[in-house]
C-alpha positions in Angstrom: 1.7 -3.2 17.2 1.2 -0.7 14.3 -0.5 -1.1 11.2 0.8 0.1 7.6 -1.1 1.3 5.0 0.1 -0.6 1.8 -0.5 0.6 -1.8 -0.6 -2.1 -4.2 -0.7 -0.9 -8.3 -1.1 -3.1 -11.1 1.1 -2.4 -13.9 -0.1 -2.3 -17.8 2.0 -5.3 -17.8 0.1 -6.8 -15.3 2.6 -7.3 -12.2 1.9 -5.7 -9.2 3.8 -3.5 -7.4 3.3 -2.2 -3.4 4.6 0.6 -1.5 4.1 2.0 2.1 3.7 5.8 2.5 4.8 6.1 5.7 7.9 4.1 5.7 10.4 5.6 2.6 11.9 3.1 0.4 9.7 -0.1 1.5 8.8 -1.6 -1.8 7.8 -4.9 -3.2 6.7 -6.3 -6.5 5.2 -9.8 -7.5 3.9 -11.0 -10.6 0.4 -11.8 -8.3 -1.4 -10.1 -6.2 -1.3 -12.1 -3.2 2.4 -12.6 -3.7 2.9 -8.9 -3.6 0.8 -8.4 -0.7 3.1 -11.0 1.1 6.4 -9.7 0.0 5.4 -6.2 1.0 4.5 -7.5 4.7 8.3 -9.4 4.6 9.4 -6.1 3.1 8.3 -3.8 6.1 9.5 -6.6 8.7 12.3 -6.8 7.8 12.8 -2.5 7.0 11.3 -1.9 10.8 14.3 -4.6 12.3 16.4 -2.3 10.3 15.7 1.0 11.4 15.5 -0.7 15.1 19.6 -2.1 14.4 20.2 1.1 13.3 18.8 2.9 16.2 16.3 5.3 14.0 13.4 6.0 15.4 10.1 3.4 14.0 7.7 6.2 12.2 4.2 5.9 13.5 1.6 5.6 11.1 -0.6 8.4 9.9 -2.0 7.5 6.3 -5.2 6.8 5.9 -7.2 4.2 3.9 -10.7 4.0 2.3 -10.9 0.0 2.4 -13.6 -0.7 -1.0 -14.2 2.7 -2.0 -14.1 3.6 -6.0 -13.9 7.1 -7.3 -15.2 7.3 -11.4 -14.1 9.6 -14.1 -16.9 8.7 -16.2 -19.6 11.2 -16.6 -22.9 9.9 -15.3 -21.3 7.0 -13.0 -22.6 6.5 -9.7 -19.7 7.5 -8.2 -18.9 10.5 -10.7 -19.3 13.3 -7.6 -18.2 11.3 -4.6 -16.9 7.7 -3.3 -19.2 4.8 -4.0 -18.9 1.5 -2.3 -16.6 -1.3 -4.2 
């Protein structure tokens, strides 16, 4: 079993949004969160049977997260030069 990374954005609107980097095209949105976060597992489920009925080739995964890390733009923020824990 392989494991995804998934990028979830809010929006200014305040929906979410979710993508994987390392399968093209696999893309969910949600007006929550957790509802996202679901979709985008059904989402990349049902994109790997896909590629498998199809015959393609399953990509392996090679992105790579930093789970609770926070990077600052503000000047004098503890995590202004470098990654802070979230």
């Amino acid at each position: 079993m392989s494991t995804y990374v998934i990028i979830i954005e809010r929006s200014e609107r305040g929906s979410y949004g979710a993508w994987c980097p390392d399968l093209p095209g696999c893309v969910a949105a949600a007006d929550h969160q957790d509802e996202c976060l679901q979709l985008m597992r059904e989402a990349i489920e049902f994109h790997l049977e896909g590629m498998r009925a199809h015959g393609e080739t399953i990509p392996k995964p090679t992105t790579v997260a930093a789970k609770g890390q926070q990077w600052s733009t503000v000047p004098g923020h503890p995590c202004r030069n470098g990654f802070a824990s979230g």
